[in-house]
C-alpha positions in Angstrom: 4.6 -8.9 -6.1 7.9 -8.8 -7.7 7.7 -10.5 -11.2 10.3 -11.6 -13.4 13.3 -10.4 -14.7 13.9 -6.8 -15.0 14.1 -7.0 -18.7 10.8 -9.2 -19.0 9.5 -8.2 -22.6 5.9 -7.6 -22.9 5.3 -11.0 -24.2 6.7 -13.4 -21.5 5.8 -10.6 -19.0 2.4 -12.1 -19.3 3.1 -15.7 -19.6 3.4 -17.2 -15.7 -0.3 -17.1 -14.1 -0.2 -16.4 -10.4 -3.2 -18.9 -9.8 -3.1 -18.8 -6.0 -3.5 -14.8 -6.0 -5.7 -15.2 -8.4 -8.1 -17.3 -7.5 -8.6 -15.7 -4.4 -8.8 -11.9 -5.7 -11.3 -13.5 -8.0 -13.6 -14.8 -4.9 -13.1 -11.1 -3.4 -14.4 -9.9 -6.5 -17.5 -11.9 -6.9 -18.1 -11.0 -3.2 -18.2 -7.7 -3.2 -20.6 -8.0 -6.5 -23.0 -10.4 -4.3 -23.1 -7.6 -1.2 -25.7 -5.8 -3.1 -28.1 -8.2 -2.7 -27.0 -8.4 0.6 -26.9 -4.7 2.0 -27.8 -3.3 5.7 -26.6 -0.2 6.9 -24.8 -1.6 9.9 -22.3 -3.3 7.4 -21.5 -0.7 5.1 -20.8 1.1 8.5 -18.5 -1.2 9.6 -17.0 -1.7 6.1 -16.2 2.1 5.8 -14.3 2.0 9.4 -12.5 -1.1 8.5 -11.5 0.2 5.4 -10.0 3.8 7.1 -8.6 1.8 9.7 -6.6 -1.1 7.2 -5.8 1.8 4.7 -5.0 4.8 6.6 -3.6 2.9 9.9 -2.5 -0.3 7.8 -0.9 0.6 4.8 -0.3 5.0 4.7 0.5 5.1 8.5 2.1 1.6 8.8 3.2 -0.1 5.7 4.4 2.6 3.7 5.1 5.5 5.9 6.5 4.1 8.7 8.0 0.5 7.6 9.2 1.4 4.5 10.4 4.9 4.6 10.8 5.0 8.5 9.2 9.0 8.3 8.8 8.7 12.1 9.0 6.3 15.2 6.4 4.8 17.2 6.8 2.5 20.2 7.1 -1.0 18.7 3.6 -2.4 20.2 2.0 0.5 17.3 4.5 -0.7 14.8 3.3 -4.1 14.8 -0.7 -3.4 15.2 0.3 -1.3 11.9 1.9 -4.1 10.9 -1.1 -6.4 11.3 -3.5 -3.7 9.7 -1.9 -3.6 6.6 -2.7 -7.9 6.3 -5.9 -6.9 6.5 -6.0 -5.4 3.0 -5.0 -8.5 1.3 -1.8 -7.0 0.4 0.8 -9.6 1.5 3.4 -9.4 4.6 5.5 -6.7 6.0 8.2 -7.8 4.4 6.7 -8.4 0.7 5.2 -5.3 0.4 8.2 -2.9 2.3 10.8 -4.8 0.0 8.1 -4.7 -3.5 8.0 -0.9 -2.5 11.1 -0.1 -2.1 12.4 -1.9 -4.8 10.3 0.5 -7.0 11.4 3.4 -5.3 14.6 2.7 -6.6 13.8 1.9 -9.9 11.1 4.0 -10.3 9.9 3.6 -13.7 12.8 1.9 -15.3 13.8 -1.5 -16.1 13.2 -3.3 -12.1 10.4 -1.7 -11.8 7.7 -3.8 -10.7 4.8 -2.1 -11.8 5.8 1.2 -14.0 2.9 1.6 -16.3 5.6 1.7 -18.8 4.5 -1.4 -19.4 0.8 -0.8 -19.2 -1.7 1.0 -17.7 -3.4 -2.3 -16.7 -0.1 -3.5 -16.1 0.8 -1.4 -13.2 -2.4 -1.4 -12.0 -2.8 -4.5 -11.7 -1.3 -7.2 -14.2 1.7 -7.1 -12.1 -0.4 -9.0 -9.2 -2.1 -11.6 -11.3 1.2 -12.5 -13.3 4.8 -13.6 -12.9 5.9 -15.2 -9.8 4.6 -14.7 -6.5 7.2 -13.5 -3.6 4.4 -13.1 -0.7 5.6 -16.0 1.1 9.4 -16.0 0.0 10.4 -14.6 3.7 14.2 -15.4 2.7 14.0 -13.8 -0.2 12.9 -10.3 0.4 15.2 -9.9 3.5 17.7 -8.6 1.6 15.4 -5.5 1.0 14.1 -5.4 4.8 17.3 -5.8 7.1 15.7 -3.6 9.5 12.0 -5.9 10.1 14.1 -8.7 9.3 15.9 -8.6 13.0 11.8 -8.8 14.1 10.8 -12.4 15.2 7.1 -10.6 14.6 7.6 -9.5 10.9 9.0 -12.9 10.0 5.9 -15.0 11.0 3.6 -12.2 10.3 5.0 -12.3 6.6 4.7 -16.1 6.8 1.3 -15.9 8.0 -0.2 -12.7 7.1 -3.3 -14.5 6.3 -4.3 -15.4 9.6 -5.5 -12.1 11.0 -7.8 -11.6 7.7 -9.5 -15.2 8.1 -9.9 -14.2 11.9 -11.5 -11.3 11.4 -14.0 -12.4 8.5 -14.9 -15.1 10.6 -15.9 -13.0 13.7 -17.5 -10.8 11.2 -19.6 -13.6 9.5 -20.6 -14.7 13.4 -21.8 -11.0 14.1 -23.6 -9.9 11.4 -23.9 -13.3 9.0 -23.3 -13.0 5.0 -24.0 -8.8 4.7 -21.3 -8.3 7.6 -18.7 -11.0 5.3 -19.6 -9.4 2.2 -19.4 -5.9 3.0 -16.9 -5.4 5.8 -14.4 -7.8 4.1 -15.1 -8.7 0.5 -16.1 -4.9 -0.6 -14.0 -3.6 1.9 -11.0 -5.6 0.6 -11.8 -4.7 -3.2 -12.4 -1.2 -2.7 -8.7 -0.9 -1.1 -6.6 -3.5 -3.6 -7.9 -1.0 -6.4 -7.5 2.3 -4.2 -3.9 1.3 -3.3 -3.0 0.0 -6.8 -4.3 3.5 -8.2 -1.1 4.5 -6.5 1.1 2.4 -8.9 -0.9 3.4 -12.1 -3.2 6.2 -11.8 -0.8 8.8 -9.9 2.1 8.1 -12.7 -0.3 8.8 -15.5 -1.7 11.3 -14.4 -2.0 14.7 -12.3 0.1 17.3 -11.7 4.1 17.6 -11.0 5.8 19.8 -8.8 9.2 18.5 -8.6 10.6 17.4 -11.5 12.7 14.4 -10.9 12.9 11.7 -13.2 10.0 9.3 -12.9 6.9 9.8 -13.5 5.1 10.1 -10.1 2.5 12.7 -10.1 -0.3 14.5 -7.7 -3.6 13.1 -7.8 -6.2 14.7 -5.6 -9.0 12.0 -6.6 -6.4 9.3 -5.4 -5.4 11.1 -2.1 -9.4 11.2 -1.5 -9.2 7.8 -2.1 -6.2 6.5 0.5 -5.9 9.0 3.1 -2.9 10.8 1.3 -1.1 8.4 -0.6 -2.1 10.3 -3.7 -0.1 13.3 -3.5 2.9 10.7 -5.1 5.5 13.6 -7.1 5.7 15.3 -3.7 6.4 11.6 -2.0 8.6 10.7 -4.5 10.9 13.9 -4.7 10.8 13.6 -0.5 10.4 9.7 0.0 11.0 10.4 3.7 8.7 12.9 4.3 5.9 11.6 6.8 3.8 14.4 5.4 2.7 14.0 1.5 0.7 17.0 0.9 3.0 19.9 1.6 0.6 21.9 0.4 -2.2 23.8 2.4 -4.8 22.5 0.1 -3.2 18.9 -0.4 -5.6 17.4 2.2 -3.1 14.2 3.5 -5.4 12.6 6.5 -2.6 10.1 7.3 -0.4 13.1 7.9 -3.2 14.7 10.1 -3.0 11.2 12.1 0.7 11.0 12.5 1.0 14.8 13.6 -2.1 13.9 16.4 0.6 11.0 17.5 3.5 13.7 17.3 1.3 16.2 19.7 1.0 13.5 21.8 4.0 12.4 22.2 3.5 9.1 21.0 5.5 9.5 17.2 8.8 10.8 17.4 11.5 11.9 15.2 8.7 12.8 12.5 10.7 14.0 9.4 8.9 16.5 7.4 9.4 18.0 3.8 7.9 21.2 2.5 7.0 22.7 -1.1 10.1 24.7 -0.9 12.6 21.7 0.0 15.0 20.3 -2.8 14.5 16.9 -4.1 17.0 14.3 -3.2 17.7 14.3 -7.0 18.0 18.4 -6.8 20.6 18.5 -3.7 22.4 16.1 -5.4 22.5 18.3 -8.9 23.5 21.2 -6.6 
């Protein structure tokens, strides 16, 4: 979530507790330590799809990919069950997390930045959630980020509401398979991507490799792409932010760009825009 002011100093940074986001990250939490005690196969199996399907459909295919950076097109049915995905991770609306992402797109790293690890490791990781003020439900006010979903009736409620299809789906899980089905297929499933996803924001501009160098700090984690289907190979994505495909390598393994290029031979994604490990940087065509 954005936080305060752009030139927030590391003291007041921390000073506003976002107890709503809080307080429920902290019940995920003590979930997913209870599902231990809990465990049956059959829910860690359905954990494991839920979690490839709300992080590799939700948030690298949908949320990021496609809303955000608009690498490809999709007919708008696919859009929005991307769209409602990417709720299920807990990780806010369509339009909080396109406008939070694009926002630190373009201040990557400097002051505006809403989670730079600049100001912390922990920070960026996740201090930035916890703290400051919350935007999830400030519809009006990330529209100025997200003209395009903002002409979508869907985006607007599904920002407003995009805790709805999470509490539908934990309680058809809880009616299936009882407390190990809740606490593995939503509480660990949940955790395991909030901390996967922020690894994005903190691990992969710590640390890894860089390619391009352009003037952030992104860099190429192969333990992170493992992790999110892709989303770790972040100095590629940030030197080509509108690349559907992240790992322009042969041995970058990107399984969200796998997915999309199954779409493209199908002829369901269109107008896929693709980058390679010889293509200029934005920030390199514009030297040149």
């Amino acid at each position: 979530m954005i936080t305060q002011a752009s030139g927030a100093t590391p003291i007041n940074r921390y000073e506003k507790v976002n107890w709503i986001t809080t307080t429920f990250f902290g019940i995920f939490h003590v979930g997913a330590l209870a599902a231990p005690f809990f465990f049956e196969w059959r829910s860690l199996a359905v954990a494991l799809v839920l979690y490839w399907i709300t992080i590799g459909w939700g948030i690298g295919m949908g949320y990021h990919r496609l809303h955000t950076h608009r690498a490809y097109t999709v007919p708008k049915w696919i859009e929005h069950l991307f769209a409602v995905c990417g709720t299920l991770t807990m990780e806010g609306g369509p339009i909080f997390w396109v406008a939070t992402h694009r926002i630190h797109h373009q201040h990557s790293d400097m002051d505006g930045d809403p989670h730079t690890p600049r100001h912390g490791a922990w920070w960026s990781h996740m201090g930035w959630i916890l703290f400051g003020e919350s935007k999830h439900n400030q519809t009006k006010a990330m529209m100025k980020y997200t003209p395009d979903l903002a002409k979508d009736p869907f985006y607007l409620w599904l920002n407003s509401y995009h805790w709805v299809p999470i509490i539908i789906l934990s309680a058809l899980l809880f009616a299936w398979g009882g407390w190990s089905m809740f606490l593995w297929a939503t509480c660990v499933r949940v955790v395991a991507g909030l901390h996967s996803t922020w690894l994005v924001n903190s691990a992969t501009h710590l640390w890894g490799a860089r390619r391009f160098n352009i003037r952030d700090d992104s860099r190429n984690s192969w333990w992170v792409a493992i992790l999110t289907f892709g989303e770790g190979w972040h100095n590629n994505h940030h030197a080509h932010p509108n690349s559907a495909r992240h790992g322009l390598a042969w041995y970058e393994y990107d399984q969200t760009w796998i997915q999309i290029r199954f779409l493209e031979l199908i002829g369901v994604a269109k107008n896929v825009k693709i980058a390679s490990v010889d293509t200029p940087s934005a920030m390199e065509r514009k030297v040149a």
